[in-house]
C-alpha positions in Angstrom: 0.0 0.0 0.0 2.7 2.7 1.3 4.4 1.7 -2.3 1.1 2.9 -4.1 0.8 6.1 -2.4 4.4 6.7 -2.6 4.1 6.6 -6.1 0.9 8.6 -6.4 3.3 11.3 -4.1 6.3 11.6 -6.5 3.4 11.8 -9.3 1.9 15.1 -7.7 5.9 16.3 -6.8 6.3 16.0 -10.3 3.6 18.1 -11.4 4.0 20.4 -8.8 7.6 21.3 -10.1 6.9 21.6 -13.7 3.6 23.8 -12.5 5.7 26.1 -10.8 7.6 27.5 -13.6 4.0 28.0 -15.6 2.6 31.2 -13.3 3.2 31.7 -9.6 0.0 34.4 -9.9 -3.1 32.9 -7.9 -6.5 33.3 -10.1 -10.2 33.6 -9.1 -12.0 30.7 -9.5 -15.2 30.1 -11.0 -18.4 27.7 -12.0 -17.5 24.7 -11.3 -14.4 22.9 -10.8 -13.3 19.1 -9.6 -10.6 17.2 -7.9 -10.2 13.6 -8.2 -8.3 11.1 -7.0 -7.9 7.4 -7.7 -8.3 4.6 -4.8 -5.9 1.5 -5.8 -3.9 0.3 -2.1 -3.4 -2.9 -0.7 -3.7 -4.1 2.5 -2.8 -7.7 3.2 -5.7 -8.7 5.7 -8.5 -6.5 3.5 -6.8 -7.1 0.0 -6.6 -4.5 -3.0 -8.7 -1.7 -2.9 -10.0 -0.4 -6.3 -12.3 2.7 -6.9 -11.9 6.6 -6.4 -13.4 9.7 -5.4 -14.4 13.4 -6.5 -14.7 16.5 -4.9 -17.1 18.6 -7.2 -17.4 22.6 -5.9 -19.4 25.1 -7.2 -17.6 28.9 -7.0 -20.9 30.6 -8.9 -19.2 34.1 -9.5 -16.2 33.7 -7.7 -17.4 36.8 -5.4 -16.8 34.5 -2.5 -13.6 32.5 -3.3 -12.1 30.6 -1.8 -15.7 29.6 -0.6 -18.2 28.0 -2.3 -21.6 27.5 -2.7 -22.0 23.8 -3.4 -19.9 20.9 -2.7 -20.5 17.2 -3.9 -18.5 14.9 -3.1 -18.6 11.0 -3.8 -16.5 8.0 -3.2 -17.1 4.3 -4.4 -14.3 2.2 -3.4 -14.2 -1.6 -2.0 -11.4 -4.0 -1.2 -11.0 -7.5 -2.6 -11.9 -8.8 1.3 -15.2 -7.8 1.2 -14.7 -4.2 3.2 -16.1 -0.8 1.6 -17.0 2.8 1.1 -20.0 4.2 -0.4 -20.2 7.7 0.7 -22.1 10.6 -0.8 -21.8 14.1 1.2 -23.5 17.5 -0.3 -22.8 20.7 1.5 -24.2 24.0 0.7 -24.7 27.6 1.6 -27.6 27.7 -1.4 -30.5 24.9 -0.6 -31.7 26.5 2.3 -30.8 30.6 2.3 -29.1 31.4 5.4 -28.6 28.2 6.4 -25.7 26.2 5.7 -26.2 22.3 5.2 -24.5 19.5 5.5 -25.8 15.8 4.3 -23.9 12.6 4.5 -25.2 9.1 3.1 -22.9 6.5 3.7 -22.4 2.7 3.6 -19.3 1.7 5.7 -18.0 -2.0 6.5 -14.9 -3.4 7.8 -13.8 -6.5 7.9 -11.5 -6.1 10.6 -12.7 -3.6 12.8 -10.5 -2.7 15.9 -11.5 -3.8 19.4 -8.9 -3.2 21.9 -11.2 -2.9 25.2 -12.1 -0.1 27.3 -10.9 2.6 29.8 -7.4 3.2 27.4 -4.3 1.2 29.0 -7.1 -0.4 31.5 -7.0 -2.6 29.0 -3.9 -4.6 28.3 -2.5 -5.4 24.5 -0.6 -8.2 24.0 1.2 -8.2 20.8 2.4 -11.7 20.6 -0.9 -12.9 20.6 -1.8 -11.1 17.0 1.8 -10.3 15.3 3.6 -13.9 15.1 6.8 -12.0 13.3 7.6 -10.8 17.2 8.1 -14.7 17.9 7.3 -14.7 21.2 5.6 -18.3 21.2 2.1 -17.0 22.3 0.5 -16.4 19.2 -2.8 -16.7 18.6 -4.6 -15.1 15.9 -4.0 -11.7 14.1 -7.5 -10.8 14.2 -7.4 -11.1 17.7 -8.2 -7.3 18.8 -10.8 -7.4 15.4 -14.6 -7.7 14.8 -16.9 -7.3 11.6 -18.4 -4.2 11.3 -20.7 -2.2 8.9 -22.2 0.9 9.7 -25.4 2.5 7.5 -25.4 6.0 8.1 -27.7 9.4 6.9 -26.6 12.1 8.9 -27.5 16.0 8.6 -26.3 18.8 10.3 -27.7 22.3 9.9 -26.1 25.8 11.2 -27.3 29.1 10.8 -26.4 32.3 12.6 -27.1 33.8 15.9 -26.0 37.6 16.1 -23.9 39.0 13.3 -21.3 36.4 11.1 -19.4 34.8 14.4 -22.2 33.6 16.7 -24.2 30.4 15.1 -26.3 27.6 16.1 -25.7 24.4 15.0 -28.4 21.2 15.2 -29.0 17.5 13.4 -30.5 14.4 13.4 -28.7 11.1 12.2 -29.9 7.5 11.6 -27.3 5.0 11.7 -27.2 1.0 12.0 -24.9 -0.6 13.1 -23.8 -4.2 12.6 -21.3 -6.2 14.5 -20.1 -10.2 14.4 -17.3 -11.9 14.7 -14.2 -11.5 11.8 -15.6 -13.7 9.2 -12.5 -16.1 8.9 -13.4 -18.1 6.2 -13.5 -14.4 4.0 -9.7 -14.3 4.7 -8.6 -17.5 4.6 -10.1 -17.8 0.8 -7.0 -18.0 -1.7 -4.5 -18.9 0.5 -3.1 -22.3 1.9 -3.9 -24.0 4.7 -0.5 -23.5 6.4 -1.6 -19.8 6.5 -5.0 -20.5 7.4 -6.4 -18.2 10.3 -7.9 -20.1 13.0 -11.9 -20.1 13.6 -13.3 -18.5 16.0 -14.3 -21.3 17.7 -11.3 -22.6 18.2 -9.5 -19.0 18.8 -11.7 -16.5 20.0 -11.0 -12.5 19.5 -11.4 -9.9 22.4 -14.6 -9.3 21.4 -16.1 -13.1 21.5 -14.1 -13.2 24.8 -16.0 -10.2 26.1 -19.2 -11.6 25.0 -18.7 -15.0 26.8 -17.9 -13.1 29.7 -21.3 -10.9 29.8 -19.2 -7.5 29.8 -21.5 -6.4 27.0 -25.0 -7.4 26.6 -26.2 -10.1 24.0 -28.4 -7.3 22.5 -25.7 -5.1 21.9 -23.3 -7.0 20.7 -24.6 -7.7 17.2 -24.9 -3.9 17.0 -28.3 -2.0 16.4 -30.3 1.3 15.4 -28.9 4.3 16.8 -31.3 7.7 16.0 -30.5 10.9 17.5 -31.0 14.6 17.3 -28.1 17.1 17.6 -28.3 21.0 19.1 -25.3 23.2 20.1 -24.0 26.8 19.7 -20.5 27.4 17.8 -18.3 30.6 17.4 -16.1 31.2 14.1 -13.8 33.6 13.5 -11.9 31.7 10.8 -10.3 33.6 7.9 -10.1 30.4 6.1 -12.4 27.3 6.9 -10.2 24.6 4.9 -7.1 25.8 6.0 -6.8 28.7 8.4 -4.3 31.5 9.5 -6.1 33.2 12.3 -8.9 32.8 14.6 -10.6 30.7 16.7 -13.7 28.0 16.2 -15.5 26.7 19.2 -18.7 24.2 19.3 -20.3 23.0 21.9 -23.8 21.0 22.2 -26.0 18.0 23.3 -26.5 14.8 21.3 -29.3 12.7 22.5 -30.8 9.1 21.4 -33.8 7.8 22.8 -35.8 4.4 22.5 -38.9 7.2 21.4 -36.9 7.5 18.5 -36.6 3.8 17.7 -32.7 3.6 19.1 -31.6 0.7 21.0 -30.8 2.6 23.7 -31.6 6.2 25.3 -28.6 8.4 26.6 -26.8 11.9 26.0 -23.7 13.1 25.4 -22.3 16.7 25.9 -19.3 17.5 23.3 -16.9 20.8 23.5 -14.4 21.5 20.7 -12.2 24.3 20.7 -10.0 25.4 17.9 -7.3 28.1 17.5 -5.2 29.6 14.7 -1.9 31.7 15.0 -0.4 33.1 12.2 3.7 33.0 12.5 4.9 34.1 9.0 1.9 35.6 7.0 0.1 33.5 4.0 2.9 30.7 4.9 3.5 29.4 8.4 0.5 28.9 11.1 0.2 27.4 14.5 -2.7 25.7 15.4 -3.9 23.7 18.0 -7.5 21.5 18.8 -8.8 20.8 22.3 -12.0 18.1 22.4 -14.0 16.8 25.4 -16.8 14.7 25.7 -19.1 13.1 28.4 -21.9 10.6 28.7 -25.0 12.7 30.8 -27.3 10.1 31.3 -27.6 6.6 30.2 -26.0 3.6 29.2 -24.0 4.3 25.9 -23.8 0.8 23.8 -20.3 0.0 23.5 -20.5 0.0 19.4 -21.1 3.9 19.7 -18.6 5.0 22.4 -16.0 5.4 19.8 -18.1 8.1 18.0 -16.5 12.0 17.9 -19.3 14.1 18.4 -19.0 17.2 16.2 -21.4 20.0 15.1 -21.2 19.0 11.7 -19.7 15.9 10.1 -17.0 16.5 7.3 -15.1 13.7 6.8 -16.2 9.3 6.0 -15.4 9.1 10.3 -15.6 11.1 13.1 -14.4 8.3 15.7 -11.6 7.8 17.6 -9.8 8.4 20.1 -7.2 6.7 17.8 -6.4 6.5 14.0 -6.0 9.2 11.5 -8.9 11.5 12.7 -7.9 12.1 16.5 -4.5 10.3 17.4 -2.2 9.8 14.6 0.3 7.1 15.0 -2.4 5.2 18.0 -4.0 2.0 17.2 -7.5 2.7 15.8 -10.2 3.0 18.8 -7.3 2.7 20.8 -8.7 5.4 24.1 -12.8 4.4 24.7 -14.5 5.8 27.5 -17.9 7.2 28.6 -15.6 10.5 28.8 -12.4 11.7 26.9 -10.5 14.3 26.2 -8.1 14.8 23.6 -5.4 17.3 21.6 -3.2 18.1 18.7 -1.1 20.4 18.0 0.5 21.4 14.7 2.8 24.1 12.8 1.9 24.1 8.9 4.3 25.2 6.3 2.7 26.1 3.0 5.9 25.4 1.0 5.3 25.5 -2.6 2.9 27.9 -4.6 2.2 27.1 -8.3 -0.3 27.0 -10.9 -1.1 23.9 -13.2 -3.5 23.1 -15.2 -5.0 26.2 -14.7 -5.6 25.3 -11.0 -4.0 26.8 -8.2 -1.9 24.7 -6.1 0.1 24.7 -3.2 2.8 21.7 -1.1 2.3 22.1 2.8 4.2 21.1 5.4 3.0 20.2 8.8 4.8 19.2 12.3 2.1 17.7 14.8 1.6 15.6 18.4 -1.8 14.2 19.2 -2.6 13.3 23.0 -5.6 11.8 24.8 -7.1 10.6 27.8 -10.4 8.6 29.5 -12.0 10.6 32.1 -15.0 8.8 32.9 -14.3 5.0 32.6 -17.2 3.1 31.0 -18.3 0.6 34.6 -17.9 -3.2 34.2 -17.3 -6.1 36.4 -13.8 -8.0 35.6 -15.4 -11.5 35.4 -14.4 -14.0 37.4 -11.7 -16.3 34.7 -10.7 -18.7 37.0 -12.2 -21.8 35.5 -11.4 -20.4 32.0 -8.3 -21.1 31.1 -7.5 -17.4 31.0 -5.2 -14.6 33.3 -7.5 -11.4 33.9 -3.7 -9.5 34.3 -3.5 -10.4 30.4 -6.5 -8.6 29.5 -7.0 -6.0 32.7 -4.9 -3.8 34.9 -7.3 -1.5 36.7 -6.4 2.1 37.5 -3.4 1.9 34.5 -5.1 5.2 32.3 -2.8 7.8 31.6 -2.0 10.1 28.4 -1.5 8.8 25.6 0.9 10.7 23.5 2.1 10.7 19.6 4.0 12.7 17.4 4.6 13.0 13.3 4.8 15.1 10.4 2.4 15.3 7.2 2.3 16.5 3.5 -0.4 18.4 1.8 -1.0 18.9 -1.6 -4.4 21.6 -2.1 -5.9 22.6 -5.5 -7.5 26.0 -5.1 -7.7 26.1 -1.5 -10.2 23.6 -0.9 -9.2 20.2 -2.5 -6.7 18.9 -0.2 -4.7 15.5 -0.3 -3.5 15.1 3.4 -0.3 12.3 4.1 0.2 11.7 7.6 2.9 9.5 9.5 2.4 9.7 13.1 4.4 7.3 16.4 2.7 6.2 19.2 5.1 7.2 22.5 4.0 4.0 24.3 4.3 0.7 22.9 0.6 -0.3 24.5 -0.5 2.4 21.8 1.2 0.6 18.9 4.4 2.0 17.1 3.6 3.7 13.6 0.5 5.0 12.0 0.5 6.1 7.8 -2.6 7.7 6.7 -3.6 9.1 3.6 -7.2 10.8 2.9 -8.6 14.5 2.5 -8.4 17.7 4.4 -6.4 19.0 7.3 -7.2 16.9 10.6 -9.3 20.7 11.9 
C-alpha cells in the first residue's frame, strides 16, 4: 500500500515542479471545478482496494472564493476482502438561504474492525498474541483485537447564525445501523493455503467473543443495532479560512441525544466541546494551530458499538471516531482510548511550502509538524469476570487504574488545489508501545 501512495506522491511532486515554472499568480475561481483522485492500495488482511473519489465545488461568481456554494463529493471504493465505502456528502450555503447544510449518506464495513477494550491502558494489549513476526511463542490469531463491522449511516447537520457572522447555532439528526459479528474467517482465509490458514473463531476467540462470553457487554448489543438521535449546540467562528486557516478561533459545543422514542436501542446523551485556534507566525505561509476536544456521557448507558463516535457540530469527513487513528491520534491504534468521557489534543505548525499554478488550478505543497494526546476521564463501569475456571489470566487482559495520556508525534504532507481540494499524508508514532508503534494515513483535508 505505502508503495502505491508513494508513487501517487512523486506523481503530484512531479507536477508540482513543472507547474511552478508556468505562473506563480493565484487566479479567481469560478463555476465549477473538480478534484479527483484514484483509490488503488493494498492491504494484506482486507486485499486491494479499487475505486476513487471526487470533490465537485461550485464557485458561482467567484465573489466569494475561496468559498463556495456547493460541494459534492462522492467516493465508491471496495477492497478485494469484502470491506467498503460508499459515501455521498453534499454541503451548501444555497439549498436552504441562510442556512448552511451539511448531508452525509454512507455505507461503511470493515472487515476487521479494531477492538482493543475499554478505559485506554485499563485494557492490556498483547502483541504476541496477533503479530507472530515478534516470535514470542504466544501467538494466537492476528484478528485477535478485530470484529466485523458495517455501519449505514444518513446524517445532517444544519447551522445558521445567531448575532452577526461569528455567533451560530448548529443542530442535526442522524440515523445509523450498526452491525457487529465476529471477523468472518473463512473471507480471509479464501485463496490462501492452509498452512496460513487463520484459526476459527471457535477454536480462537477474538477480544470481542471473549467479552461476550464473559457478559461484559449485553447479547443485544453486541450484534450492533439502530442508533437515531437529534443534535443542538451553539459554535463561534472567527476563521479567515475554513479549509485551511491563518487566524482565529472555532468553538462548538452542544448536546446529542438518542432515545428508544426515537426507535434507538438505547436512550442516553452526550455533551461534546471543541475548541479550535489559529496563529499566524509568517503571513500567508506558516501557522500554528492547535485543537482541544471533550466529551461526556449525561445520562444513560451508551452501547459499546457507539462510544467510539467524535461528536462534532457537523460531520466532514467518512469518520468522526476515535480516540485513535487518523482523525484524533495519529500514530495510535485505531479505537485505541474508549470511555464514557475523553479528552483529547493536537497540535501542529503548517508550512505552505510551494505555490504554483497547473492546469490552470492553483496549487500549493504544505508542510505540517504535529503531536496528538488523549485521555479517558469517565471510565465506562464493568465487572472484571471471574476467569478462574477459563483457562485465562484477567492480568492479560486488565490492569485497573493503568489510564494515563496517551501521546504521539509526526509530520504530514499536503497537496491543495484551489484552497479547498486537499490531499492530506500523515505519519504519526505512538510514545507508548501499549498504543502501537507507527501510524500512515492518507485521505482529504487538514485533521481541523
Amino acid at each position: 500500500m505505502k508503495r502505491t501512495l508513494s508513487a501517487l506522491l512523486i506523481t503530484l511532486m512531479a507536477l508540482a515542479v513543472s507547474g511552478q515554472q508556468e505562473q506563480k499568480d493565484s487566479k479567481i475561481k469560478t463555476g465549477w471545478n473538480f478534484g479527483v483522485l484514484p483509490a488503488v492500495t493494498f492491504d494484506t488482511d482486507m486485499g486491494f482496494q479499487y475505486g476513487g473519489l471526487i470533490d465537485l465545488y461550485n464557485y458561482g461568481t467567484g465573489d466569494i472564493y475561496p468559498e463556495y456554494y456547493h460541494k459534492f463529493y462522492l467516493e465508491i471504493s471496495r477492497f478485494t476482502k469484502g470491506s467498503a465505502i460508499y459515501r455521498f456528502n453534499y454541503e451548501s450555503w444555497d439549498l436552504i438561504p441562510g442556512v448552511r447544510t451539511f448531508t452525509d449518506l454512507s455505507l461503511l464495513t470493515d472487515r476487521a474492525f479494531d477492538f482493543y477494550g475499554f478505559n485506554g491502558y485499563d485494557a492490556v494489549i498483547n502483541k504476541g498474541w496477533f503479530d507472530q513476526e515478534l516470535g514470542t511463542g504466544d501467538y494466537r490469531t492476528r484478528m485477535f483485537y478485530r470484529l466485523d463491522r458495517s455501519l449505514f449511516r444518513f446524517k445532517n447537520d444544519f447551522e445558521g447564525s445567531l448575532s452577526g457572522e461569528n455567533l451560530k447555532w448548529n443542530a442535526g439528526f442522524a440515523i445509523q445501523n450498526f452491525r457487529l459479528d465476529s471477523v468472518d474467517v473463512a473471507k480471509f482465509n479464501k485463496g490462501k493455503d492452509a498452512a496460513d490458514w487463520l484459526p476459527w473463531v471457535s477454536d480462537e476467540p477474538g477480544l470481542y467473543d471473549l467479552y461476550r462470553q464473559w457478559g461484559i457487554f449485553s447479547p443485544e448489543e453486541a450484534d450492533g443495532g439502530l442508533i437515531n438521535t437529534i443534535k443542538a449546540g451553539i459554535s463561534y467562528d472567527t476563521r479567515d479560512n475554513r479549509p485551511n486557516p491563518m487566524k482565529g478561533l472555532w468553538t462548538e459545543g452542544g448536546i446529542e441525544l438518542s432515545g428508544k422514542f426515537m426507535g434507538s436501542e438505547a436512550t442516553f446523551a452526550k455533551f461534546y466541546l471543541t475548541h479550535r485556534q489559529y496563529f499566524t507566525l509568517i503571513p500567508n505561509d506558516l501557522s500554528f494551530v492547535y485543537r482541544l476536544g471533550y466529551q461526556q456521557t449525561l445520562f444513560g448507558d451508551v452501547p459499546f458499538y457507539y462510544q467510539s463516535q467524535v461528536i462534532v457540530s457537523a460531520l466532514r469527513g467518512a469518520y468522526s471516531e476515535g480516540l485513535g487513528g487518523s482523525k484524533t491520534l495519529r500514530g495510535i491504534w485505531r479505537y485505541r482510548v474508549i470511555g464514557d468521557g475523553f479528552f483529547y489534543g493536537n497540535a501542529e505548525l503548517r508550512w505552505k511550502a510551494v505555490r504554483f499554478s497547473f492546469i490552470n488550478q492553483n496549487f500549493y505543497i504544505g508542510l505540517n509538524a504535529f503531536s496528538d494526546f488523549g485521555l479517558v476521564t469517565d471510565k465506562i463501569k464493568f465487572t472484571i469476570p471471574d476467569l478462574t475456571s477459563t483457562g485465562y489470566n484477567p492480568a492479560d487482559f486488565f490492569k485497573p487504574d493503568a489510564e494515563k495520556l496517551h501521546v504521539a508525534a509526526g509530520a504530514g504532507l499536503r497537496v491543495v488545489m484551489n484552497e479547498n481540494f486537499i490531499i492530506a499524508v500523515d505519519l504519526g508514532k505512538a510514545f507508548n508501545e501499549q498504543d502501537g508503534n507507527m501510524g500512515f494515513y492518507m485521505g482529504l483535508n487538514y485533521l481541523f
